[in-house]
C-alpha positions in Angstrom: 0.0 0.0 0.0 1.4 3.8 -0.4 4.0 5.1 -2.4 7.1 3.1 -3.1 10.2 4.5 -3.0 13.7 3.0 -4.0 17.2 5.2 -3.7 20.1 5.9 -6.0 22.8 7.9 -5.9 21.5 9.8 -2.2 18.1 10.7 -4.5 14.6 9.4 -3.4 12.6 8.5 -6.6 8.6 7.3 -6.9 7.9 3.8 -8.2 4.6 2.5 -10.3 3.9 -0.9 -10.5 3.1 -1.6 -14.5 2.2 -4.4 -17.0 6.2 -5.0 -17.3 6.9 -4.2 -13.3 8.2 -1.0 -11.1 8.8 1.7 -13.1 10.4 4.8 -11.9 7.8 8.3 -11.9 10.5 10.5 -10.9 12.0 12.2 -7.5 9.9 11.6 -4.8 10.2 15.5 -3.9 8.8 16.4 -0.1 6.5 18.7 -0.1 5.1 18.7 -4.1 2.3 16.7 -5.6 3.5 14.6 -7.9 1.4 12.1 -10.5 1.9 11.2 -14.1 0.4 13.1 -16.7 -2.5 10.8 -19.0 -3.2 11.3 -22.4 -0.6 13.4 -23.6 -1.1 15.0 -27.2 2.0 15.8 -29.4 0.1 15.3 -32.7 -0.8 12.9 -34.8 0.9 9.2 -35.5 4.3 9.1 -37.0 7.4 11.3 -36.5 6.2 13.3 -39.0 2.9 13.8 -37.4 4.5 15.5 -34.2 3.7 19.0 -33.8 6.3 21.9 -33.8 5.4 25.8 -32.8 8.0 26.6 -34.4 8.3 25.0 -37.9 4.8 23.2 -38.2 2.4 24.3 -40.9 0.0 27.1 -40.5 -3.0 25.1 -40.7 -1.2 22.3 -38.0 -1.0 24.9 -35.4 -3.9 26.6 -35.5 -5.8 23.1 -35.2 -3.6 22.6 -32.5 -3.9 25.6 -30.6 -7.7 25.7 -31.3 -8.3 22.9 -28.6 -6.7 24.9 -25.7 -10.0 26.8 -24.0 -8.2 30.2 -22.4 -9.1 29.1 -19.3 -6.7 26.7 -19.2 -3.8 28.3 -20.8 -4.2 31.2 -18.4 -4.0 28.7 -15.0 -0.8 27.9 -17.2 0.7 30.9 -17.8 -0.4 32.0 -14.6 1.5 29.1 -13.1 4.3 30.1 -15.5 5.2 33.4 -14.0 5.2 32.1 -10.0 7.1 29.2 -10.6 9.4 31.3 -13.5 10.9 28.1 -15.2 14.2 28.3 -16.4 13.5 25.8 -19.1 9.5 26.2 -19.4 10.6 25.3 -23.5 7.6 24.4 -26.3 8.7 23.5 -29.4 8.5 20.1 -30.6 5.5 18.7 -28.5 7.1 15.6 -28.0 10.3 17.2 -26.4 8.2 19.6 -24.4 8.7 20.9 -20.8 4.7 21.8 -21.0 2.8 18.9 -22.0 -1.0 19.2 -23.4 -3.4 16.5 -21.6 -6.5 15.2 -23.6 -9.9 16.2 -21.7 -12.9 14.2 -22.6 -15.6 15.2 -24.9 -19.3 15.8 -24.5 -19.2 11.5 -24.5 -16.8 11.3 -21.8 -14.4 9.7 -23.9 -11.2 11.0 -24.8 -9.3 10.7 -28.2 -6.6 12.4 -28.7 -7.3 12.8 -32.3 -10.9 14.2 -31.2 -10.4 17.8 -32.0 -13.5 18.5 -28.9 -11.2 16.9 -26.5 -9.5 20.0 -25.1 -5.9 20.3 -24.6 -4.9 21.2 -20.7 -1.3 22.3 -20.8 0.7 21.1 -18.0 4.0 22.4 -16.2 7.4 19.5 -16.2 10.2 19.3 -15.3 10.6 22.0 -12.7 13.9 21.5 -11.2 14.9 24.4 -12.7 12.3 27.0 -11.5 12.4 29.7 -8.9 15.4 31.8 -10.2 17.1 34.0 -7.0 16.4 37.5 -9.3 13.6 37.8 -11.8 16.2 39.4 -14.2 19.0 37.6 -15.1 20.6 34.2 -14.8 24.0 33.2 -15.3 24.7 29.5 -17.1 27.2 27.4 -16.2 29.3 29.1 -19.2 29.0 32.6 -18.0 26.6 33.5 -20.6 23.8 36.0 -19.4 20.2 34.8 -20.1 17.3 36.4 -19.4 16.1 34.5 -15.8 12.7 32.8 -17.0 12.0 31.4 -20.6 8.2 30.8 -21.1 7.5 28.9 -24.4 3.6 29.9 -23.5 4.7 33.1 -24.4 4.6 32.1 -28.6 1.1 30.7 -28.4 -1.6 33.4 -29.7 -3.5 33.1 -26.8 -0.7 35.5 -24.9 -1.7 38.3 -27.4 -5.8 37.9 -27.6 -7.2 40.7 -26.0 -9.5 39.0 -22.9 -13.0 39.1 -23.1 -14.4 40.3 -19.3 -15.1 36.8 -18.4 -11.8 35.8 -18.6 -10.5 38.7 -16.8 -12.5 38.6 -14.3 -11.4 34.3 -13.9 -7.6 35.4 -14.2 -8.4 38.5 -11.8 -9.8 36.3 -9.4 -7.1 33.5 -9.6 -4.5 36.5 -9.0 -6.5 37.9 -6.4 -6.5 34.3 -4.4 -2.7 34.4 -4.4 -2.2 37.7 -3.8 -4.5 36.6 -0.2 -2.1 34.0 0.8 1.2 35.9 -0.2 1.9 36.2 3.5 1.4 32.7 4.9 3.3 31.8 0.9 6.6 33.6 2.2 6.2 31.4 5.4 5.9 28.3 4.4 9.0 29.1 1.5 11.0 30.6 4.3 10.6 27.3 7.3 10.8 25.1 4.0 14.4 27.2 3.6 15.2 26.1 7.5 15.2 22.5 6.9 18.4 20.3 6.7 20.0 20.7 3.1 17.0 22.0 1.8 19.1 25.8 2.5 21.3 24.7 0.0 18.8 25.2 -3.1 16.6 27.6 -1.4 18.0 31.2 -0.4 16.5 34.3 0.6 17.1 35.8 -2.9 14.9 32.9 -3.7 12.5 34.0 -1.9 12.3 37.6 -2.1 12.2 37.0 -6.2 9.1 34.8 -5.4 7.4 37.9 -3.5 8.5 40.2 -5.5 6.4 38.2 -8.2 3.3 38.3 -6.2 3.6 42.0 -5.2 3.8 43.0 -9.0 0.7 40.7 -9.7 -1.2 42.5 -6.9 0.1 45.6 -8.7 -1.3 44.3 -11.5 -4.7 44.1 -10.4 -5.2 47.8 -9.5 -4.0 49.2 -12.8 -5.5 46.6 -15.3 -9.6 47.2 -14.7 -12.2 45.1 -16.6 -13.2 47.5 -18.6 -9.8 47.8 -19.9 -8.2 46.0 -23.1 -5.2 43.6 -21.6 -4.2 40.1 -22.3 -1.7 37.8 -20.6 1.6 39.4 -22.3 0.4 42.4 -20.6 0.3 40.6 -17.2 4.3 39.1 -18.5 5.2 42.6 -19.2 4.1 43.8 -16.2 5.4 40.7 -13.7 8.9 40.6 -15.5 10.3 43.2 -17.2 13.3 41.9 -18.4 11.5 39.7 -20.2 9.3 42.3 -21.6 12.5 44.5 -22.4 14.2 41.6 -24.2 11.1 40.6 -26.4 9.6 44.2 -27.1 13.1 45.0 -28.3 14.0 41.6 -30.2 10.7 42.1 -31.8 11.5 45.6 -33.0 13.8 44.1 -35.4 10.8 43.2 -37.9 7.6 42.7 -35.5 5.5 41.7 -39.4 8.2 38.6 -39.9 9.3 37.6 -36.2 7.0 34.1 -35.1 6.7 34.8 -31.6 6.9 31.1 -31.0 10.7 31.6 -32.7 11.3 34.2 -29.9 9.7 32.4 -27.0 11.8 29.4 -27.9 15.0 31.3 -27.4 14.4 34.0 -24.3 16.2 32.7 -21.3 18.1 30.2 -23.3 20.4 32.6 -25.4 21.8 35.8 -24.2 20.3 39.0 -25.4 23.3 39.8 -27.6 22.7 36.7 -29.5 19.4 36.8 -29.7 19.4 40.0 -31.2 22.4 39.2 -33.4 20.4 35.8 -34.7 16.9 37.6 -35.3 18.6 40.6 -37.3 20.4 37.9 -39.1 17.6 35.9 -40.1 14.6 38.5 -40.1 15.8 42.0 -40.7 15.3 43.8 -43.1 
């Protein structure tokens, strides 16, 4: 009964029992829900069949990002710019660190061929989230990225103006952070207190996390319902290095630029090459 758990190397890791025995899940991490992800989309049979946000077809994408209801991206993206991923990459869907979960249709079934079986994206991967500045991180090589690098960021639902339904859901999930934000930098800073867990988690870490939520609740008194906003305003306005390294690498030719080309890249080049590779390839 219960979880079971074998170690390797010092590391605890989950076990599930399958058809062809125990089968590791992944680390066994205290304090985070953990549970494999069902029915995960990448396209359609075949490695040709996988889809790519970046070099797909026109008509492949938009039949792909037709079955994502806003609702979900935004818990996504909304999720996004807490945990700040430093590898939150989207291209090819079957190398994904965001994977897109087949709902059931009106039948209860799911297909993952159906196009009415919505796609629910959902986080991976996050052993690299939590950066200790909102800014800037420095790679192992010394190169300067840009801290957070959201591949949610090249799907069109970041730049769809919000009906007021769908502000007032992302309003309200903001709103039901911001109410928790102080018993959130409690539990982060006892978490910090615990045996070798100080090693990973910092006060920078920390402070970058409520810095997050303080510009969210900012956020919320200057963005009104009546207003016209969508969820790259709420990037812009949570991180703006990120805003100053997009708005800028967009300049270069906003008519040619995919956005999913320059989502793939912020916070996994530096700016200097980002801007060098973009002029190269899309200036005019």
């Amino acid at each position: 009964a219960g979880n079971q758990i074998v170690i390797r190397n010092g590391q605890e890791y989950q076990l599930e029992q399958s058809d062809e025995g125990l089968k590791i899940i992944g680390k066994d991490i205290k304090g985070m829900m953990q549970s494999k992800v069902p029915n995960v989309f990448i396209g359609t049979e075949g490695k040709n069949g996988i889809v790519n946000i970046v070099n797909s077809s026109k008509e492949v994408k938009e039949a792909f990002y037709n079955r994502i209801p806003m609702n979900y991206f935004a818990d996504a993206f909304l999720a996004s710019l807490l945990l700040r991923p430093q590898d939150g990459k989207i291209e090819s869907l079957d190398q994904s660190n965001v994977l897109f979960s087949a709902q059931p249709n009106s039948d209860g079934k799911i297909d993952l061929q159906d196009p009415t079986c919505l796609l629910r994206p959902v986080l991976i991967d996050l052993d690299e989230t939590m950066p200790a500045n909102n800014n800037i991180f420095i790679a192992d090589d010394g190169m300067e990225c840009c801290a957070v690098r959201l591949g949610l960021m090249g799907f069109p639902h970041a730049r769809r103006a919000l009906d007021r339904g769908e502000k007032e859901y992302l309003l309200h999930k903001i709103q039901k952070i911001v109410d928790e934000k102080v018993s959130l930098r409690s539990n982060l800073e006892s978490y910090a207190k615990k045996p070798k867990v100080g090693d990973f988690v910092k006060q920078e870490h920390i402070d970058a996390f409520c810095e997050v939520i303080e510009r969210l609740e900012g956020f919320t008194k200057t963005h009104a319902l009546d207003a016209e906003w969508n969820l790259q305003s709420l990037c812009f306005a949570v991180l703006p290095e990120y805003a100053r390294q997009w708005t800028e690498s967009m300049a270069i030719n906003p008519e040619k630029i995919p956005p999913e080309a320059l989502a793939a890249v912020i916070g996994k080049n530096s700016f200097e090459k980002i801007m060098e590779s973009m002029t190269k390839r899309y200036g005019t």
